[in-house]
N, C-alpha and C positions, 0 to 999 in steps of 0.2 A: 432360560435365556433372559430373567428378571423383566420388570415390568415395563421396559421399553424395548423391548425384543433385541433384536440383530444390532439395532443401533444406540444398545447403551451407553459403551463406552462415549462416542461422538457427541450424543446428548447433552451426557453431564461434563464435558471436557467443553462445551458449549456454553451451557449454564455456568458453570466457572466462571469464562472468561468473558461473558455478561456483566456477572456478579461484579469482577473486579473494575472491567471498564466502569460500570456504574458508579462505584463506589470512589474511583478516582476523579471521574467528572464531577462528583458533587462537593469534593472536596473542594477540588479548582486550589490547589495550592502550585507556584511556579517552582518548587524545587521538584515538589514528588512529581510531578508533570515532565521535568529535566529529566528526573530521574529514573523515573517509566520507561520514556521514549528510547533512554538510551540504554539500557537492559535490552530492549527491543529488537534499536539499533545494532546491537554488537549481538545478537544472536541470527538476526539476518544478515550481518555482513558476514558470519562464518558459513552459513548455510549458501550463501551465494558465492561465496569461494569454490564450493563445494562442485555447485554448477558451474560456475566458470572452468572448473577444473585447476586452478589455481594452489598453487603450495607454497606460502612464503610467511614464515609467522610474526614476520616483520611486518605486516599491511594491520593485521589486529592492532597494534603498537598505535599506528599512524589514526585510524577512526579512534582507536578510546582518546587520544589526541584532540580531533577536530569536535569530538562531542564534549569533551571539557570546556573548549573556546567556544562552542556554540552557547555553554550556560553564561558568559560573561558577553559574549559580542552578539546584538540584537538584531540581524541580519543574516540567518541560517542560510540562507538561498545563495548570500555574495562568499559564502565560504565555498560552498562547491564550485563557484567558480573558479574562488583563486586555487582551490586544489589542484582544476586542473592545467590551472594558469604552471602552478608550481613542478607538477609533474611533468608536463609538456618541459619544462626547463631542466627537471632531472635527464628526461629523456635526450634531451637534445646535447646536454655533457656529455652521459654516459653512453652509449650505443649498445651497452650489454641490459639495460634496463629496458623491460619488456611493457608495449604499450597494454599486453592483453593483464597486467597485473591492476592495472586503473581501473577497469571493468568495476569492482563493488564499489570504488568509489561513486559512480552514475547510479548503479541499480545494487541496494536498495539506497544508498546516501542521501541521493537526490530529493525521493519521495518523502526520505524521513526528514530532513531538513526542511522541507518545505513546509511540512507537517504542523512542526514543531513553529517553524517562523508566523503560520498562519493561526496558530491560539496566539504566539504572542500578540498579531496587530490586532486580529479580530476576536478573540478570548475563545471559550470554550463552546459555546452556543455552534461558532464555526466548525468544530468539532463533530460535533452531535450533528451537523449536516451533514458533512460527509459521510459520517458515521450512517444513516440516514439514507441519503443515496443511493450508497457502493452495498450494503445488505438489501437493499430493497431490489436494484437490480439483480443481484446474486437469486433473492426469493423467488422475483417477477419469472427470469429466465428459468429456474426451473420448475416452475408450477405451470407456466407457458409450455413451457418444451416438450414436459410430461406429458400433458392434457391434448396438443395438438401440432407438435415439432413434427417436421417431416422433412424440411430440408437441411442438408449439411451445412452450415455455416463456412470450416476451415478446417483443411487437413488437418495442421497442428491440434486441433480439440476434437477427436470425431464425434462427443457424444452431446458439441453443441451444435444449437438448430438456427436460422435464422429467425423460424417463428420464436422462440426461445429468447432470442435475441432482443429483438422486436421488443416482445414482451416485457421481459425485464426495461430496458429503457424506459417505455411508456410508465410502467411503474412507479419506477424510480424517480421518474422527472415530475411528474404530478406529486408526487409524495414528497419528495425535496422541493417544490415548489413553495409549501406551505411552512415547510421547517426553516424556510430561509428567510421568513417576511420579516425576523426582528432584525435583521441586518440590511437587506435589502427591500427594493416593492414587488410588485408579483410577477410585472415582465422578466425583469434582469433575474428576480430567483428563477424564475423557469428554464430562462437560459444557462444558466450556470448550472443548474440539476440535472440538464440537457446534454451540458458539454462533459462533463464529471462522470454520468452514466455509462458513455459512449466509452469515454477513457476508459473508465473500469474495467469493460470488459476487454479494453486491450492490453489491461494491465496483468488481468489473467490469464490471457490468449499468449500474452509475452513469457509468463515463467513457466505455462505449458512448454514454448517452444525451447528453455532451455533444461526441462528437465527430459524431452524428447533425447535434447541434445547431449545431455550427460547421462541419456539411460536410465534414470530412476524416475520410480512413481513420484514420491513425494520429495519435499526440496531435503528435511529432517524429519524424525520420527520424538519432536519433545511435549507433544500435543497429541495423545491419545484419542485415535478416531479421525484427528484432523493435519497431520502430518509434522509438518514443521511452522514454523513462524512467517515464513515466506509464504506458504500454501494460504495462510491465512490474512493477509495484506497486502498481497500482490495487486488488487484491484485498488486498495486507498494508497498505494506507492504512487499509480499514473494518477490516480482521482484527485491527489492533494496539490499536486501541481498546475492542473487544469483548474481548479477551484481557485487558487493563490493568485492567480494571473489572471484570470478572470473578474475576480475580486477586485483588486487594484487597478484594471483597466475599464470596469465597469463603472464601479460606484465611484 
């Protein structure tokens, strides 16, 4: 079973994609950073087609689209809006055009844009917070859960707990409190590690509910051990947005 047992593959498909995030953050260059995000982008918006149940290879067309204009126009966040400023006006010409096809635009679009618009004002540091955060809750809840869960959180995840729950947060928030002081002071960072944790987990609780919803375990299988790309950012999707707004309304 080699020297990490049951859980090799997961491990080192782990270690990987450590290695790379690390490796990009230290770079801190805004193309490959453009250019990550939206590799990223365009493997979670197929994989959430997927959940959506969606079939139209015209929608792939339209994100590698918005994520070209995200590397020239400084404002990721006001794109998704007018997307759906624009799509609300296709809709309302056409009548055969179907609202459930906008779906990848919200999820994952949203998170990644926002993502992306908050290294540009707050740089990378901002990054490595969330980053920070959303694994720390992810650790907290299941080291919590393991050691002392016993209550069911939510149908949709039966295998999370509220102590779990709990757990992870409290983690998260104290440990993102500290990673946020070169941007913020220590009230407002607690808040914001606070509000960011909470999200996470309903940003996971969310793609549980549409992989519920579309039958399968995992969102993709292009991440050995760990599913798809979705399975693995579904908590910094809701985390970056709660963070961005928080951010700007805070400081």
């Amino acid at each position: 079973m080699g020297i990490f047992g049951s859980h090799s593959e997961r491990i080192k498909t782990g270690l990987a994609l450590v290695a790379g995030v690390l490796t990009i953050g230290y770079l801190d260059n805004f193309f490959l950073m453009w250019l990550t995000f939206g590799v990223v982008y365009i493997l979670a918006f197929r994989e959430s087609m997927k959940l959506f149940q969606i079939e139209n290879s015209y929608l792939i067309r339209f994100a590698v689209i918005l994520w070209l204009i995200a590397g020239i126009y400084p404002y990721g966040d006001d794109l998704f809006v007018l997307a759906g400023v624009l799509y609300a006006s296709a809709v309302a010409y056409d009548k055969n055009i179907e609202w459930k096809n906008f779906l990848p635009f919200i999820y994952p679009t949203a998170g990644i844009l926002f993502m992306f618009t908050m290294y540009q004002e707050y740089g990378i540091v901002s990054l490595l917070w969330l980053l920070i955060v959303v694994a720390m809750t992810d650790v907290g809840a299941y080291a919590v859960g393991k050691s002392i869960g016993k209550t069911p959180f939510s149908e949709t995840s039966p295998n999370k707990t509220m102590e779990g729950v709990v757990g992870g947060i409290i983690v998260a928030t104290f440990s993102g409190m500290f990673a946020g002081l070169s941007i913020v002071d220590l009230g407002i960072a607690f808040l914001i590690s606070f509000g960011v944790a909470v999200s996470s987990i309903f940003g996971d609780l969310y793609e549980s509910s549409l992989k519920r919803s579309a039958n399968v375990k995992d969102s993709g299988d292009l991440l050995p051990g760990h599913g798809g790309v979705l399975d693995r950012i579904d908590g910094y999707l809701f985390g970056a947005v709660v963070m961005l707004v928080l951010l700007r309304g805070l400081v």
